[in-house]
N, C-alpha and C positions, 0 to 999 in steps of 0.2 A: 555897205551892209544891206543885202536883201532883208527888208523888214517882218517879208512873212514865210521866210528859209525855218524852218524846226531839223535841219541837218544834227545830226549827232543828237538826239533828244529821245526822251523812252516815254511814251504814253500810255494808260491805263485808260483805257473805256469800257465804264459797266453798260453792263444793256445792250453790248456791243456787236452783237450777231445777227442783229435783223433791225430795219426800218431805218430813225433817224439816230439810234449808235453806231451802224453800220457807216451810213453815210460819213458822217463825223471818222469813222478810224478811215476808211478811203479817204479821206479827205486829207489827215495827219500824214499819213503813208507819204501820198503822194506831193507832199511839204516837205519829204524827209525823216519824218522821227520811226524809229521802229515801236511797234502799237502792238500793245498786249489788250486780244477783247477777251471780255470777262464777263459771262451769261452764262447760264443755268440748263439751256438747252441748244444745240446747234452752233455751236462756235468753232467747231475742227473745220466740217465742212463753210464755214464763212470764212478760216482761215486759208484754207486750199483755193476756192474762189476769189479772195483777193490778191493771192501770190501770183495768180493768172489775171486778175486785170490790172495790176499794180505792179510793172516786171521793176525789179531789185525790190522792192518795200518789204520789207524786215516785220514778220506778225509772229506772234505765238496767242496761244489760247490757254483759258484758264475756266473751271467751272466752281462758279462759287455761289454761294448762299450767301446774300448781303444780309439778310438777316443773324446769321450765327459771325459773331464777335470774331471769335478764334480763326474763322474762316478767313474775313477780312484781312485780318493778322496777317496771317502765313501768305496768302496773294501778294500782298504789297512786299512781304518779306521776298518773296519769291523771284519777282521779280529787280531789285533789287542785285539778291544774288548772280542771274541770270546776267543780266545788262549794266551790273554797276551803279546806276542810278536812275531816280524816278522822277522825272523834271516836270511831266503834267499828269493830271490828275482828271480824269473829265468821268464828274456823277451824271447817268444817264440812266442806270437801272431802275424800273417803275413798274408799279400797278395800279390800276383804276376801276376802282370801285363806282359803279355810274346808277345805284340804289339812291334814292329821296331821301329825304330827312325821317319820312314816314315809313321807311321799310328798313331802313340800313340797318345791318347787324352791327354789335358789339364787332366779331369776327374778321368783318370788313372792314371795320373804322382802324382796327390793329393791324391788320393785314397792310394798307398805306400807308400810315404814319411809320410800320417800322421796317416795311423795306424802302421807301421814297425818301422820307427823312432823318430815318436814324440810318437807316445803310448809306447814307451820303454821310451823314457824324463819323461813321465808326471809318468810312477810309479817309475821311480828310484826317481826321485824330491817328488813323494807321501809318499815315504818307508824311503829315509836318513831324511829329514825335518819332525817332531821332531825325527822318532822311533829308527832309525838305531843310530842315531848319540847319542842319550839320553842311549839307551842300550851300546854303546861303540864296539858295534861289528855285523856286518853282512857280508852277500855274497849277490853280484847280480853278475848275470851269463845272458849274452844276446846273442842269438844265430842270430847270423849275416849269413855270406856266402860268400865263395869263391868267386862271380861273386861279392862281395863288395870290391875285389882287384885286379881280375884279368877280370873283366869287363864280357862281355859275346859275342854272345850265347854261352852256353856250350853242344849243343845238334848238331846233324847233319839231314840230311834229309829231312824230311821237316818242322823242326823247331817248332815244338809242344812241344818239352822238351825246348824250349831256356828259357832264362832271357833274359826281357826287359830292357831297360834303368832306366826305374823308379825302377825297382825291385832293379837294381845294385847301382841305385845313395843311395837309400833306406839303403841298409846293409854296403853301402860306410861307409855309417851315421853313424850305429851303433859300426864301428869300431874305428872312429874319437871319438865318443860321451864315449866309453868304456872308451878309454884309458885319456881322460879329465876328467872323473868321476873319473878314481882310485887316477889320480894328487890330485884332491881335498879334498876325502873323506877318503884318507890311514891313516893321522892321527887320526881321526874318530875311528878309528878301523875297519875297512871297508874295503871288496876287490873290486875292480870290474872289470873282467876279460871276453872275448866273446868265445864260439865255433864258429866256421865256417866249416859247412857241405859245401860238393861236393854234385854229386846227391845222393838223399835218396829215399829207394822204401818205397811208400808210397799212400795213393789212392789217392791224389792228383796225382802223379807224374807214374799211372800206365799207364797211355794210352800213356806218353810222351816217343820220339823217341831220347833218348841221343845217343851220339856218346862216346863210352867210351877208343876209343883207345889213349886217351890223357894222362890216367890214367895208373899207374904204377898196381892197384889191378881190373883187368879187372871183375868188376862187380860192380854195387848201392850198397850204404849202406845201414846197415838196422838203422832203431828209434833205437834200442838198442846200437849201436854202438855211437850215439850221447848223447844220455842218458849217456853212461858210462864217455864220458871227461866232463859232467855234473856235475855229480856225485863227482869226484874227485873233481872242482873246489871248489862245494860246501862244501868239510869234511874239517877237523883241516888238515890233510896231506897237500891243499893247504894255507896255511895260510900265509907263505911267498910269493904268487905266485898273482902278480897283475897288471892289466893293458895291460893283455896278450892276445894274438888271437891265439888259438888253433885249428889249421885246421885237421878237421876227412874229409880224402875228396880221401882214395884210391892214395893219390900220384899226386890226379893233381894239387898240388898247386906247385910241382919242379920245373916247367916250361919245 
């Protein structure tokens, strides 16, 4: 048995048309599984671009609002019908609010918690209720963040690379929410296990002023490097492996 073959496998990555979602469905693709990305803006043209650098990899695209319930819904439904079944699950869709304690809006604070941690609820709760749980076996893999345990900012200067509060309280969530979903759904046959990136060079994160002397691998990650403990969670290789926080993050999670 090839341990990290996802041949015959249907993958759903939110967030998935730019940066380190991107990476991660290239990543899946070229494992095997056909990868549905699922973002808000730019997903046709990331789907046409990875049919060319991924020849046979199997994609389609979906434009959804993780925020609106119904949306969720009908995507995981969607897919389903499409493909027959939904075997991984990978939360990557995010915002980051990177306002102080002393400026953050109300607006902001809601803005990350209810797309980062309730739009990871509303498809994990989309994906186990019926599909995961009736098929007897899935992966969902949520990509959280370091500043969801070790607070923030993680930036120096003048603060253009931090995390906000909301951003931290947000992937707090996702780490809390991982490890209650594997409790519940292991018998299921079902993992559900998180990444936690450090910084990641990204064009979101290229203008930002990190401070990286905290970190033992003095430089940003790359998508790829995120994508790869992705990857692993999602094969038969992790199969015993659940309810876990896997920090990619160059060493600055030692403290």
């Amino acid at each position: 048995m090839d341990v990290f073959s996802l041949t015959g496998q249907v993958a759903l990555v939110t967030g998935g048309a730019r940066g380190i979602g991107r990476a991660i469905a290239t990543l899946l693709a070229t494992q095997g599984a056909n990868v549905v990305i699922v973002d808000y803006a730019d997903a046709r043209e990331t789907v046409a671009q990875l049919e060319h650098e991924v020849p046979g990899g199997t994609f389609a695209c979906q434009y959804v609002d993780v925020r609106d319930p119904e949306q969720v819904r009908r995507s995981v439904r969607d897919v389903v019908d499409s493909f027959g079944q939904l075997t991984i699950l990978v939360n990557n869709a995010g915002t980051a609010s990177r306002s102080s304690l002393d400026s953050i809006t109300e607006d902001e604070w809601d803005r990350d918690i209810d797309t980062n941690t309730r739009g990871a609820f509303r498809y994990i709760q989309a994906a186990v209720y019926p599909y995961m749980r009736d098929q007897g076996t899935g992966r969902i893999i949520n990509v959280s963040s370091i500043s969801g345990f070790m607070g923030g900012p993680l930036s120096g200067g003048s603060g253009i690379g931090r995390s906000g509060p909301s951003y931290a309280a947000s992937k707090g969530g996702i780490i809390a929410l991982t490890k209650w979903v594997a409790k519940e759904v292991g018998e299921l046959g079902i993992t559900c296990n998180s990444v936690a990136p450090g910084p990641v060079a990204t064009e979101m994160t290229r203008s930002a002023n990190y401070a990286l002397d905290h970190q033992v691998i003095k430089r940003m990650g790359k998508p790829e490097e995120i994508a790869a403990a992705v990857g692993y969670l999602a094969s038969p290789g992790a199969a015993y492996v659940t309810g876990q926080v896997l920090s990619v993050c160059g060493g600055a999670a030692i403290g």
